[in-house]
VOLUMTOR-86067 format. One record per residue (C-alpha): residue number from 1; x, y, z. Coordinates in steps of 0.2 Angstrom, whole numbers, plus 5000, padded with zeros to 4 digits. Last residue first. Layout:
<rec guba="NUM" u="X" v="Y" w="Z"/>
...
//
This chain:
<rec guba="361" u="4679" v="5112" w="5665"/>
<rec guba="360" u="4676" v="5094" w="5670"/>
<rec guba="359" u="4662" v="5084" w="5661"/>
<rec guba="358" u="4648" v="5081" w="5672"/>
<rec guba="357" u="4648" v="5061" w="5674"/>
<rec guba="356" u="4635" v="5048" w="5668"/>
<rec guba="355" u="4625" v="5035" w="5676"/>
<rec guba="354" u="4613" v="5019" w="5671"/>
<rec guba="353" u="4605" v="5008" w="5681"/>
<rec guba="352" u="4595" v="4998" w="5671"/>
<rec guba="351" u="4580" v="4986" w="5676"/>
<rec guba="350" u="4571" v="4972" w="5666"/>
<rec guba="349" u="4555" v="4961" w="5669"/>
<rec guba="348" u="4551" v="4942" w="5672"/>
<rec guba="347" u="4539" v="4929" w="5666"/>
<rec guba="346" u="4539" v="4911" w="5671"/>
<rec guba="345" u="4519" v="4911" w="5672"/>
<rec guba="344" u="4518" v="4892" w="5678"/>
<rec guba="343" u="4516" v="4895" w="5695"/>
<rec guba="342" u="4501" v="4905" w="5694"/>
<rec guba="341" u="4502" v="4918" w="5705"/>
<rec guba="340" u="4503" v="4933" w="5691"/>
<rec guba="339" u="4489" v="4927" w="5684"/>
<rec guba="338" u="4478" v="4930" w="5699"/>
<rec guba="337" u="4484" v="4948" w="5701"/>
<rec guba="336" u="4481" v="4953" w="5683"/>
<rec guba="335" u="4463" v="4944" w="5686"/>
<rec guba="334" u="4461" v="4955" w="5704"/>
<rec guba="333" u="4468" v="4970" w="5692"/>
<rec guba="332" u="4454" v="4969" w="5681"/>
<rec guba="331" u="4439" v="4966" w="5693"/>
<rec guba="330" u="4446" v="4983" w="5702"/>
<rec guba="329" u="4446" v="4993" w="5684"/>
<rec guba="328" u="4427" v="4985" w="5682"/>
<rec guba="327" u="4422" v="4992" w="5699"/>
<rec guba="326" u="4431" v="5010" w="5697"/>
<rec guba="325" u="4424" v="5015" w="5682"/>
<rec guba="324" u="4435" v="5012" w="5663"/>
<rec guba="323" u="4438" v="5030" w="5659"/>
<rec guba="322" u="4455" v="5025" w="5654"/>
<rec guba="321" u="4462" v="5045" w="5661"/>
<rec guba="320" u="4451" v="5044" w="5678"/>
<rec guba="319" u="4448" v="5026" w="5682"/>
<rec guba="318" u="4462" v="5016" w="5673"/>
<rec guba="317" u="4475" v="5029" w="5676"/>
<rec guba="316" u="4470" v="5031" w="5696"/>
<rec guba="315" u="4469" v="5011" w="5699"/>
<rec guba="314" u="4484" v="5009" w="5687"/>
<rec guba="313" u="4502" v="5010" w="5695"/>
<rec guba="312" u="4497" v="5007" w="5713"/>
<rec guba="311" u="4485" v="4997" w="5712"/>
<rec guba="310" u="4493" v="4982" w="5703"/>
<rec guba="309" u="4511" v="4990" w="5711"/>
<rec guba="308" u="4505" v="4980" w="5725"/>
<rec guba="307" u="4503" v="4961" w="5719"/>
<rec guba="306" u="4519" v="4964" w="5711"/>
<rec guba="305" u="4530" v="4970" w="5725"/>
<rec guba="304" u="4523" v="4953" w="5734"/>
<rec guba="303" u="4529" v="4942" w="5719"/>
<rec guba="302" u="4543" v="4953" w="5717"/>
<rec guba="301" u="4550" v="4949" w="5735"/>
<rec guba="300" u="4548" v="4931" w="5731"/>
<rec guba="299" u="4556" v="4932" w="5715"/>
<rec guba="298" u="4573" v="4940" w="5720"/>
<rec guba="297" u="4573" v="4926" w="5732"/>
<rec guba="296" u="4571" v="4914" w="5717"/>
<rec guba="295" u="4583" v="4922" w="5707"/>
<rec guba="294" u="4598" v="4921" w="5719"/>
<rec guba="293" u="4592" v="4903" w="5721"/>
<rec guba="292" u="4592" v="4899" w="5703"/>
<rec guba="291" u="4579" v="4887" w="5699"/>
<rec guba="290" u="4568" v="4901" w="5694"/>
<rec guba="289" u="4549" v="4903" w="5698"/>
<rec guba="288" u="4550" v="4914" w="5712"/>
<rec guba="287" u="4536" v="4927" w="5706"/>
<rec guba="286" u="4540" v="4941" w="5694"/>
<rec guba="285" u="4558" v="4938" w="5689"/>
<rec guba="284" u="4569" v="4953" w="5690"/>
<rec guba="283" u="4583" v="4951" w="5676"/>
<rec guba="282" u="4598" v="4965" w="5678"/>
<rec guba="281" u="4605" v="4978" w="5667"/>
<rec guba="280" u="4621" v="4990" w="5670"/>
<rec guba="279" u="4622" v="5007" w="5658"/>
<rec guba="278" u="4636" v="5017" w="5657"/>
<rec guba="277" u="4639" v="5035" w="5653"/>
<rec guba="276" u="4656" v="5042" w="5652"/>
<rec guba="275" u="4650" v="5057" w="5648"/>
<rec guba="274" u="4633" v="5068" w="5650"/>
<rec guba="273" u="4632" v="5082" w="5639"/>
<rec guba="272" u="4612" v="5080" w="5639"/>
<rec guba="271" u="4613" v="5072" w="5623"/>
<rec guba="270" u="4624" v="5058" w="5631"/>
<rec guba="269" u="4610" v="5056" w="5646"/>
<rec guba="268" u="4596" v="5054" w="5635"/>
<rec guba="267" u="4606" v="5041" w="5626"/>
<rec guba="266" u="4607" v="5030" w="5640"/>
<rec guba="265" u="4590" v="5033" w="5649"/>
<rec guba="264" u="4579" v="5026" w="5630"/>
<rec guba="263" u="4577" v="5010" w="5636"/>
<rec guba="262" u="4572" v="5013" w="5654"/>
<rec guba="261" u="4560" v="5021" w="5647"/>
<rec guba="260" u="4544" v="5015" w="5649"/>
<rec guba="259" u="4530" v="5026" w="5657"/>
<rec guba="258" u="4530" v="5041" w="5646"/>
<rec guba="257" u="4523" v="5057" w="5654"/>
<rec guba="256" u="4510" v="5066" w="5642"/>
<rec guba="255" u="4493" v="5062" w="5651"/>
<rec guba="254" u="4489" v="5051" w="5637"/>
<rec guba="253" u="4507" v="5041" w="5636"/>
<rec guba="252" u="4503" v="5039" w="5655"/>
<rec guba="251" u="4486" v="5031" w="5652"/>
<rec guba="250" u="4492" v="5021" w="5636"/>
<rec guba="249" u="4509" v="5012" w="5644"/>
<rec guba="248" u="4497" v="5008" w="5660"/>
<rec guba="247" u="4484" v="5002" w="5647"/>
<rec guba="246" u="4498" v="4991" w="5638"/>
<rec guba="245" u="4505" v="4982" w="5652"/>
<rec guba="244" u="4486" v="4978" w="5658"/>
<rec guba="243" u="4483" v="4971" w="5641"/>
<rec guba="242" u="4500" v="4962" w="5646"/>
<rec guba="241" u="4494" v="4954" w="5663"/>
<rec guba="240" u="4477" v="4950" w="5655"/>
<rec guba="239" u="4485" v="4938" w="5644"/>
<rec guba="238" u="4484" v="4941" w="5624"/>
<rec guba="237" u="4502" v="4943" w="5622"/>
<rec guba="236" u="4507" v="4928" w="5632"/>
<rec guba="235" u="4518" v="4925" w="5646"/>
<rec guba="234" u="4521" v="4906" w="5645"/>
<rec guba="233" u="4529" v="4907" w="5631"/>
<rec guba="232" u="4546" v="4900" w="5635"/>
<rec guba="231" u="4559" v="4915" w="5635"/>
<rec guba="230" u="4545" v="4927" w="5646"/>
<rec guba="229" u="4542" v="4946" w="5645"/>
<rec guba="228" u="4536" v="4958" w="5657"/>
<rec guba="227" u="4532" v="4976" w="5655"/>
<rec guba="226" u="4534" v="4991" w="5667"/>
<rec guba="225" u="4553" v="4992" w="5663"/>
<rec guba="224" u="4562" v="4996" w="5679"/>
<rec guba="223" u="4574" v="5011" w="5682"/>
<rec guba="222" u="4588" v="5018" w="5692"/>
<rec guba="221" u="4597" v="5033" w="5687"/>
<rec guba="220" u="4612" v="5041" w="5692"/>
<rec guba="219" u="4618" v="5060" w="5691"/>
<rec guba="218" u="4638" v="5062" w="5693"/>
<rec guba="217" u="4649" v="5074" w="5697"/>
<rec guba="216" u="4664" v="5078" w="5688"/>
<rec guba="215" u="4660" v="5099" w="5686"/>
<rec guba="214" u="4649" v="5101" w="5700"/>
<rec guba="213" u="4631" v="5094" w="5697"/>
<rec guba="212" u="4617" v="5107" w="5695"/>
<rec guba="211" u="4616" v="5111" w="5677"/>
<rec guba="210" u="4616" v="5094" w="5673"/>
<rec guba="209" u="4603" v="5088" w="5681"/>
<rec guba="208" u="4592" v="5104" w="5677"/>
<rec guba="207" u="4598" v="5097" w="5658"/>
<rec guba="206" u="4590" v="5082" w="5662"/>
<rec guba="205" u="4574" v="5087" w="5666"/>
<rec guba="204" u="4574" v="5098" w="5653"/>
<rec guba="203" u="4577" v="5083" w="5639"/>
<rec guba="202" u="4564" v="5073" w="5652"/>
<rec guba="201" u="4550" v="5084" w="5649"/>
<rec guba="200" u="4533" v="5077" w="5660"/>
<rec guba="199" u="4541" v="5066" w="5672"/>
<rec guba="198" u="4532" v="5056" w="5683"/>
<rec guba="197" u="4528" v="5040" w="5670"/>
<rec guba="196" u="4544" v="5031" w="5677"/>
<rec guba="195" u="4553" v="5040" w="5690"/>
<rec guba="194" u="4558" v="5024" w="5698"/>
<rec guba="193" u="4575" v="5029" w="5707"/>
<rec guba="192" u="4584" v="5045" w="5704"/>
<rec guba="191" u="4602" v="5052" w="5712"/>
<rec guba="190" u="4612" v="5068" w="5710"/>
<rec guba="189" u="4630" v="5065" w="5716"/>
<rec guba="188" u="4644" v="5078" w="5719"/>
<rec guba="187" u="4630" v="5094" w="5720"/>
<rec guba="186" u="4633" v="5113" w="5717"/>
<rec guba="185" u="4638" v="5117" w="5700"/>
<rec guba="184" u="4621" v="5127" w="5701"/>
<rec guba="183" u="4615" v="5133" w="5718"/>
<rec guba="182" u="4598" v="5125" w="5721"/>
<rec guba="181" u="4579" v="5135" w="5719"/>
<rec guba="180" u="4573" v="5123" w="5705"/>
<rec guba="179" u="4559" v="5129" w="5695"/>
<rec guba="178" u="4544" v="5115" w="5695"/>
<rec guba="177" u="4546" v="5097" w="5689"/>
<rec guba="176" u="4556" v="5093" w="5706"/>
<rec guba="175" u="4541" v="5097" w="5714"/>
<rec guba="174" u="4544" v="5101" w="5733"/>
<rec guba="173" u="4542" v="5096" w="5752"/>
<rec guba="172" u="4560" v="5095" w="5759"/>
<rec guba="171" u="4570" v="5081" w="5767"/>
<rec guba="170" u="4587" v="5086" w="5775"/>
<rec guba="169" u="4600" v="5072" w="5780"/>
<rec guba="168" u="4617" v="5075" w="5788"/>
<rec guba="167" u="4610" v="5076" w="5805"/>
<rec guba="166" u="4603" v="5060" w="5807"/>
<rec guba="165" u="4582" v="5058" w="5805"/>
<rec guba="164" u="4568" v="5060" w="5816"/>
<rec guba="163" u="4553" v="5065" w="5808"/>
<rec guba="162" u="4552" v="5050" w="5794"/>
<rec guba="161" u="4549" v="5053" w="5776"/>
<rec guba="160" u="4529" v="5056" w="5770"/>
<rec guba="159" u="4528" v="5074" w="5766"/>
<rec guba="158" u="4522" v="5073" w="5749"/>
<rec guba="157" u="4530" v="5081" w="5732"/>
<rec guba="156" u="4549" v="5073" w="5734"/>
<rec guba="155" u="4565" v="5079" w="5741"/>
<rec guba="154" u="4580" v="5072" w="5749"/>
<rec guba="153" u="4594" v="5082" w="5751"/>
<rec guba="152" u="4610" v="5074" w="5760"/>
<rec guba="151" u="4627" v="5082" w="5766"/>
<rec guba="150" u="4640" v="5071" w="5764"/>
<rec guba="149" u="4652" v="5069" w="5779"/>
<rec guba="148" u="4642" v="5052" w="5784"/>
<rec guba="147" u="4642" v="5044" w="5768"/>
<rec guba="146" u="4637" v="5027" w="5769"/>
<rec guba="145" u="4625" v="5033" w="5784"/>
<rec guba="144" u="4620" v="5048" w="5773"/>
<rec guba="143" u="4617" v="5035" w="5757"/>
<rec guba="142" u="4605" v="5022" w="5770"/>
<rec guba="141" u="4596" v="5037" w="5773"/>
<rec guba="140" u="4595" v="5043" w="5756"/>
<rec guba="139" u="4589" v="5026" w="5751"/>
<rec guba="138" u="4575" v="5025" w="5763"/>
<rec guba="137" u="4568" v="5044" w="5759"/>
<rec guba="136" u="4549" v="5038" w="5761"/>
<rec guba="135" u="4550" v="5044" w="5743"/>
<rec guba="134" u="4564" v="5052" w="5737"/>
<rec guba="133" u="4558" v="5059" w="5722"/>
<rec guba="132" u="4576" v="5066" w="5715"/>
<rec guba="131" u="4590" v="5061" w="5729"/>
<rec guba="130" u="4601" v="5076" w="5730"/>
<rec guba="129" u="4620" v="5072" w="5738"/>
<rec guba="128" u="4634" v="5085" w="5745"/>
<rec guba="127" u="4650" v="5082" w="5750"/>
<rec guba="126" u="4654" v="5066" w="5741"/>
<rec guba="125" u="4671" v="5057" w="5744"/>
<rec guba="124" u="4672" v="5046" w="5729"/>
<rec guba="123" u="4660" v="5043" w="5716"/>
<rec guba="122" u="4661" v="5028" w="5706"/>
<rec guba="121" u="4643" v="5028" w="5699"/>
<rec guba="120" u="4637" v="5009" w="5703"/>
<rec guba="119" u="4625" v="5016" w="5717"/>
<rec guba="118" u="4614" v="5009" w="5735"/>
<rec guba="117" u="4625" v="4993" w="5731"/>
<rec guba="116" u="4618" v="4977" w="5742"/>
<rec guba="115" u="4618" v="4964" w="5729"/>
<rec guba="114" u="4612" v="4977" w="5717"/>
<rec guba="113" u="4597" v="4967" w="5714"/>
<rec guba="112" u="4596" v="4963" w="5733"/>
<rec guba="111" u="4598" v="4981" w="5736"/>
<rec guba="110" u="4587" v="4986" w="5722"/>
<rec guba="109" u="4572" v="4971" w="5729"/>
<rec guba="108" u="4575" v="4981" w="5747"/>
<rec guba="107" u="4569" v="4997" w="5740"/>
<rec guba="106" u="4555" v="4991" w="5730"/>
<rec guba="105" u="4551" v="4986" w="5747"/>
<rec guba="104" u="4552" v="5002" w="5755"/>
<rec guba="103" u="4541" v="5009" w="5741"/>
<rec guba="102" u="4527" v="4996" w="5742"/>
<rec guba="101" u="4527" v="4998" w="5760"/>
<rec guba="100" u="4524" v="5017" w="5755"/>
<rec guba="99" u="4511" v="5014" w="5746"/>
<rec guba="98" u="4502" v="5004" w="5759"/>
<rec guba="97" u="4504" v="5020" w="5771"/>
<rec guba="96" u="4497" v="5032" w="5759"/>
<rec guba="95" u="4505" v="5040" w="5745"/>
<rec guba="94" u="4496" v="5033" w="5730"/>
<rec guba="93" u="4503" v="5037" w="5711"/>
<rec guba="92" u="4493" v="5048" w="5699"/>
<rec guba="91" u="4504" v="5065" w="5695"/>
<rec guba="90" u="4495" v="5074" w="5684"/>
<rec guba="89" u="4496" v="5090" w="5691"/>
<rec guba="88" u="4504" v="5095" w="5709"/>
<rec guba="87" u="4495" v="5108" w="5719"/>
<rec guba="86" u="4479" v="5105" w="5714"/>
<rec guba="85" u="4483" v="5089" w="5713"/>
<rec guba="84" u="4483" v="5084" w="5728"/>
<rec guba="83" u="4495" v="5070" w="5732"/>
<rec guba="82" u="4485" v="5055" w="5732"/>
<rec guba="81" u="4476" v="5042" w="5747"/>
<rec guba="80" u="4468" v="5026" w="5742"/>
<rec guba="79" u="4450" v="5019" w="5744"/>
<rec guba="78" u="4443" v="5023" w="5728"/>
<rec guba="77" u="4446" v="5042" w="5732"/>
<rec guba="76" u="4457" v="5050" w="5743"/>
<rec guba="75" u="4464" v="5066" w="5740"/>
<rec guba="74" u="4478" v="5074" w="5749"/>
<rec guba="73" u="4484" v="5091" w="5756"/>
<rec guba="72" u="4498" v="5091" w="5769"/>
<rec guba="71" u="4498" v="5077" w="5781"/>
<rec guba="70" u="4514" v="5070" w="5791"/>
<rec guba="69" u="4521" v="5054" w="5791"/>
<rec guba="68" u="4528" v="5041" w="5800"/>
<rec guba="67" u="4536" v="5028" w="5792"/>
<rec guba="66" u="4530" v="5009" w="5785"/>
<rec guba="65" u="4533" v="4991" w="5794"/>
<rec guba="64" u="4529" v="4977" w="5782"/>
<rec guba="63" u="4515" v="4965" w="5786"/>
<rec guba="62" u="4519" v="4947" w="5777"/>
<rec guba="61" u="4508" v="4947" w="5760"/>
<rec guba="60" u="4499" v="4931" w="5757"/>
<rec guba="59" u="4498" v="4925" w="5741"/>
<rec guba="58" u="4510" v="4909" w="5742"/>
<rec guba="57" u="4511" v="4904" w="5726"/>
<rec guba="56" u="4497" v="4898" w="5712"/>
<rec guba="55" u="4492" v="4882" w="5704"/>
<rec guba="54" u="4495" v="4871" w="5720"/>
<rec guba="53" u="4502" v="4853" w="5715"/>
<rec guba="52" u="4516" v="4854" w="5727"/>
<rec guba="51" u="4534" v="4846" w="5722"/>
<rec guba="50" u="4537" v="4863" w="5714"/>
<rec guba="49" u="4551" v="4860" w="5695"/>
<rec guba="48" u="4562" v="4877" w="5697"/>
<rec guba="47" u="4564" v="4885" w="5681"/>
<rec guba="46" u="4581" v="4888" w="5673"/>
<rec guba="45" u="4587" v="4905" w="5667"/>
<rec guba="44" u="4593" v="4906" w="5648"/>
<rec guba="43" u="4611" v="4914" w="5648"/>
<rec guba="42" u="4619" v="4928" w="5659"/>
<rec guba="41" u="4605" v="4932" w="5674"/>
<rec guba="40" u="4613" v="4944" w="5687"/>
<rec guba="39" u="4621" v="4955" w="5674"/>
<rec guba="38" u="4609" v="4955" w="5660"/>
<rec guba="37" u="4619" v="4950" w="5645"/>
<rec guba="36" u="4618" v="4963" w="5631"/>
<rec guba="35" u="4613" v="4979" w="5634"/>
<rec guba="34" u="4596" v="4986" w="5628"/>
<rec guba="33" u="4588" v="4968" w="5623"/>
<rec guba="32" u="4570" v="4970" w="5629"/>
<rec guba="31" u="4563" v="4982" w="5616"/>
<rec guba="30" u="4548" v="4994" w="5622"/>
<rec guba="29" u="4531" v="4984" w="5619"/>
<rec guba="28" u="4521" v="4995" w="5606"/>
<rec guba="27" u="4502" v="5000" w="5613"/>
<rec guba="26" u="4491" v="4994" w="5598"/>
<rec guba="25" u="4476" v="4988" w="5611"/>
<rec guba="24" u="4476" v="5004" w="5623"/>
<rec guba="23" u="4477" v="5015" w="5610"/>
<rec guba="22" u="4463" v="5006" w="5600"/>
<rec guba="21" u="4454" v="5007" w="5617"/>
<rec guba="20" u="4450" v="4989" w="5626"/>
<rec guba="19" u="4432" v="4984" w="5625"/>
<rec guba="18" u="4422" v="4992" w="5638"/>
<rec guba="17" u="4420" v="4986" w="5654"/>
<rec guba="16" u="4414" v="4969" w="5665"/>
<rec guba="15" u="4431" v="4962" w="5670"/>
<rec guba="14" u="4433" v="4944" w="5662"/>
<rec guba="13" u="4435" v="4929" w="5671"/>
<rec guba="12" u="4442" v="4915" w="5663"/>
<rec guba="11" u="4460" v="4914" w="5666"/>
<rec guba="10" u="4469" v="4900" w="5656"/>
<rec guba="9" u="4481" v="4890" w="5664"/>
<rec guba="8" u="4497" v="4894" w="5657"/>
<rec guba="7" u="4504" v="4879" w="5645"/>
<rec guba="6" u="4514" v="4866" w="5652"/>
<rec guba="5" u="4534" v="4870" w="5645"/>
<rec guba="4" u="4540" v="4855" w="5636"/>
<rec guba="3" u="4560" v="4856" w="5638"/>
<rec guba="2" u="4560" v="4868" w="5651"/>
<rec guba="1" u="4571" v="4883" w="5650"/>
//
C-alpha cells in the first residue's frame, strides 16, 4: 500500500432522516480472513498513483444490452419494478430491465474473477444441471453451451430469461424456498450465485441440495460479502458507505434472511453431509484503484456494479423494513454513491466459491 496514504475527502452532506437504529449502528462486520490468501490478490495490493487531479472516476455508466422478458405479477414502487409479493414473501430485490444489466454484469465480473471459469467443482460429463436463482439465466446458457449433452434447468421466481434459447436449456417460473417438485438423486451439478439475504432457512435449503444431487454430484456456490474493507484506512467505519453496510446487514437480519454469509458457506455445506468441500477466495476492488492491471479491470467493472447494486440492494430495505421514506433513503445512497468515486477510497470486497460432493452410496 502506499507509504502515506491522503486521507478520504470528507463527505458533507447528510441524508435528512432519523438517526441510525441501534440495530442498524451495532451491526457486527462478518470476518474478512476466511481462507488464507485470496487467490487473485496474494500479499498487499498496490495503488495506482492517477496523473489527473479529478476526485472521483469516471461515473458514467456505458449502456448494457439486457433480455427480453415477459410480465407475470409485479409491483412498482419508488420508480422500480419487484416480484409481487403476494406470491413471493419478503423477497426485496428489482427485476426490471436495470436490474437485470446489473445481473449480467455481475455476471461478466465472475468470469473475469474466475478468469473465464463458469465453476471450480471438477465435474465431469454432466447430464443434468439446476441453476438455483437463475436470474436472466446468463450463466446457464454459457453452462449448456459448455455442456451441450447436459440437460439445463434454470429456475428463478420472475420470468425475466430470454424466449429463444438452445435446446438443452429449460427455464421455469418457481420459488426455490417453496416444495421442490424434482426427482431426488436426480441432478450431476446443482449450481447458486448470489443468494445472499434470499434465503430464509439455509440448513433446509441445503439439505433440499443434497437430497437432489445423484450420489457424487456436486452443489456449488458463489457468493460476495456485502461489506468492504480497506488495508490503508481509507474506508472508514464511520463513512457513509459502511452505515450503509450495516442497514443492508440490519434490514435483511429483520426480515429473517441473513445477508453475509459468505463466511459461514463452508461449514454449512459439511453439516449438510457434504464432502470434499472446498472453498476458493478472490479480492474485488470497488473502483479501479489498484496498480495491478488484472485488479484494475476488475475495478472498473465493480465501479459500475457498484453504483447499481446501491438501489438494488437497499431502496426497498431502507423504505419498507428501515422505515426511513423514500426521499431521505435516495439522499443516502447518492452520498454512498459519491464516496464510492472518490479515487482515494482503496476499498475492496470478498468472494468465495465454495463446492462439495454427494458422497457416493
Amino acid at each position: 500500500m502506499t507509504d502515506n496514504p491522503q486521507s478520504p475527502k470528507p463527505v458533507r452532506a447528510q441524508p435528512a432522516r432519523e438517526p441510525v437504529p441501534d440495530a442498524v449502528a451495532n451491526t457486527e462486520a462478518p470476518p474478512l480472513d476466511v481462507s488464507g490468501s485470496p487467490e487473485n490478490a496474494p500479499g498487499h495490493i498496490q495503488v495506482d498513483q492517477f496523473s489527473d487531479e479529478s476526485a472521483e472516476f469516471e461515473s458514467d455508466i456505458s449502456d448494457l444490452t439486457s433480455l427480453s422478458s415477459s410480465v407475470l405479477e409485479y409491483e412498482y414502487e419508488n420508480g422500480r419494478r419487484y416480484h409481487s409479493n403476494r406470491t413471493t414473501t419478503n423477497y426485496w430485490m428489482p427485476n426490471d430491465e436495470e436490474e437485470q444489466d446489473r445481473m449480467d454484469l455481475a455476471h461478466h465480473i465472475w468470469l473475469l474473477t474466475m478468469k473465464g471459469e463458469l465453476h471450480k467443482a471438477p465435474i465431469k460429463n454432466p447430464q443434468k444441471i439446476l441453476d438455483l436463482g437463475t436470474g436472466t439465466g446468463i450463466w446457464a446458457l454459457d453452462v449448456a453451451e459448455k455442456y451441450p449433452s447436459a440437460q439445463v434447468i434454470g429456475n428463478d421466481i420472475s420470468a425475466i430469461q430470454p424466449n429463444w434459447v438452445v435446446p438443452n436449456v429449460e427455464f421455469i417460473v418457481e420459488d426455490y424456498e417453496a416444495e421442490w417438485l424434482y426427482q431426488k438423486d436426480s441432478f450431476d451439478f446443482i449450481h447458486a450465485r448470489l443468494l445472499s439475504g434470499c434465503v430464509s432457512d439455509w440448513p433446509r435449503f441445503l439439505r433440499r441440495i443434497y437430497d437432489h444431487l445423484k450420489p457424487g454430484g456436486y452443489f456449488e456456490i458463489q457468493e460476495c460479502a456485502v461489506w468492504g474493507w480497506s488495508d490503508d484506512g481509507t474506508l472508514r467505519d464511520s463513512s457513509p458507505f459502511m452505515e450503509y453496510m450495516r442497514a443492508l446487514s440490519a434490514g435483511t437480519n429483520a426480515t429473517g434472511r441473513l445477508m453475509n454469509v459468505y463466511h459461514l458457506l463452508r461449514d454449512w455445506l459439511r453439516d449438510a453431509g457434504f464432502e470434499d468441500v472446498t472453498q476458493f477466495s478472490y479480492i474485488l476492488p470497488y473502483s479501479p484503484w489498484p496498480r495491478d492491471p488484472y485488479l484494475k479491470e476488475l475495478g472498473k467493472y465493480q465501479a459500475v456494479h457498484a453504483q447499481q447494486a446501491v438501489d438494488s440492494y437497499g431502496l426497498r430495505l431502507c423504505t419498507q423494513v428501515l422505515g426511513w421514506g423514500v426521499e431521505p433513503s435516495k439522499i443516502f445512497q447518492a452520498v454512498v454513491k459519491q464516496q464510492l468515486r472518490d479515487k482515494r477510497l482503496h476499498a475492496y470486497t470478498k468472494e468465495v466459491v465454495v463446492y462439495g460432493r454427494k458422497p457416493l452410496k
